[in-house]
C-alpha positions as CSV (number, residue, x, y, z in Angstrom):
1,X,0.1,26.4,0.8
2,X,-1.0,24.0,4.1
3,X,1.4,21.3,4.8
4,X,-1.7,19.1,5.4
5,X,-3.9,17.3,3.0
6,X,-7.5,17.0,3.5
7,X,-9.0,13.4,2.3
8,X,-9.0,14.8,-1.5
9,X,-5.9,16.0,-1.5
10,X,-4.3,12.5,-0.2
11,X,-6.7,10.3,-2.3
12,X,-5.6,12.7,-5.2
13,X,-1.8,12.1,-3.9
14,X,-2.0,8.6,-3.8
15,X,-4.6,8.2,-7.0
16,X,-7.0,6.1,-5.1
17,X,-10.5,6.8,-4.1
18,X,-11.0,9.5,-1.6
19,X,-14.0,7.1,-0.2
20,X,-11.2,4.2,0.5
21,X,-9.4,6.6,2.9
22,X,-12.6,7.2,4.7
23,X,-13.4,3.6,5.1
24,X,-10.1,2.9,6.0
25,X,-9.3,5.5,8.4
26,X,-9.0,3.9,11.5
27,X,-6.0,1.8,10.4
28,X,-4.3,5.6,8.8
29,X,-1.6,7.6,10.5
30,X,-3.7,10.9,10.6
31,X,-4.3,14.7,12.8
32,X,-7.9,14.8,13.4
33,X,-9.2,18.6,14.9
34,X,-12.8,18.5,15.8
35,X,-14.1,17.1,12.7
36,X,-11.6,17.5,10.5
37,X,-9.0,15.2,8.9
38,X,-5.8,15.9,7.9
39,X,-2.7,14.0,6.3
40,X,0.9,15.8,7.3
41,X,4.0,15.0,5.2
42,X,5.0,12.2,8.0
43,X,1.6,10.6,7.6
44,X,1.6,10.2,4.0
45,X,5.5,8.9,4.3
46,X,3.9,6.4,7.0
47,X,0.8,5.1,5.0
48,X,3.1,4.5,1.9
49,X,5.1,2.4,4.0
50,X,2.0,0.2,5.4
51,X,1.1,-0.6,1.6
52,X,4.3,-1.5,0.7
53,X,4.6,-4.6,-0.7
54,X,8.2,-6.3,-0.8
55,X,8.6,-9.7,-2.8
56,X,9.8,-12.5,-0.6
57,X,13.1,-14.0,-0.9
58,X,13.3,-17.8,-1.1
59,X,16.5,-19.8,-0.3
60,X,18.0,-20.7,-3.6
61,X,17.3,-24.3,-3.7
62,X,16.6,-27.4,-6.2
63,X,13.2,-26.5,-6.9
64,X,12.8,-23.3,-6.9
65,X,13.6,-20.2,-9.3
66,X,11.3,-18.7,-12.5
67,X,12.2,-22.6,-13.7
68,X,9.8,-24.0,-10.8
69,X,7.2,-21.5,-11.6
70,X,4.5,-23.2,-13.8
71,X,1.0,-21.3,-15.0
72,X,-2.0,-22.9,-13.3
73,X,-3.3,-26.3,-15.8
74,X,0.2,-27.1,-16.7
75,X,2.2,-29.5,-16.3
76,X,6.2,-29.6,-15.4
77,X,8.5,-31.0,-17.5
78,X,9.6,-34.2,-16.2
């Protein structure tokens, strides 16, 4: 078994469309011989990490919380 992936093998990895990673490739840690593209372990560790999403934390403050969070048309309880 290769320890590259190919764009299939990734998009198959990740469950995305393979034609995502070829539009998006110039922002993608990759190996590139001749024409060939090629995801190692350390790339896929690295493009997992640029679509990463952490929540923000917010200061714990009068006003803020699941309490301050109201669904779009309502109003808050005064």
């Amino acid at each position: 078994m290769s320890p590259f992936l190919d764009y299939s093998g990734l998009a198959a990895l990740l469950d995305i469309n393979e034609s995502w990673l070829r539009r998006h490739i110039k922002r993608l840690p990759h190996e590139k011989y001749g024409r060939e593209v090629r995801f190692s372990a350390e790339n896929v560790v690295e493009i997992r990490k640029l679509h990463t999403v952490q929540p923000h934390t917010i200061p714990a403050t009068a006003g803020t919380g699941p309490a301050a969070l109201v669904p779009l048309g309502a109003r808050r309880a005064a």
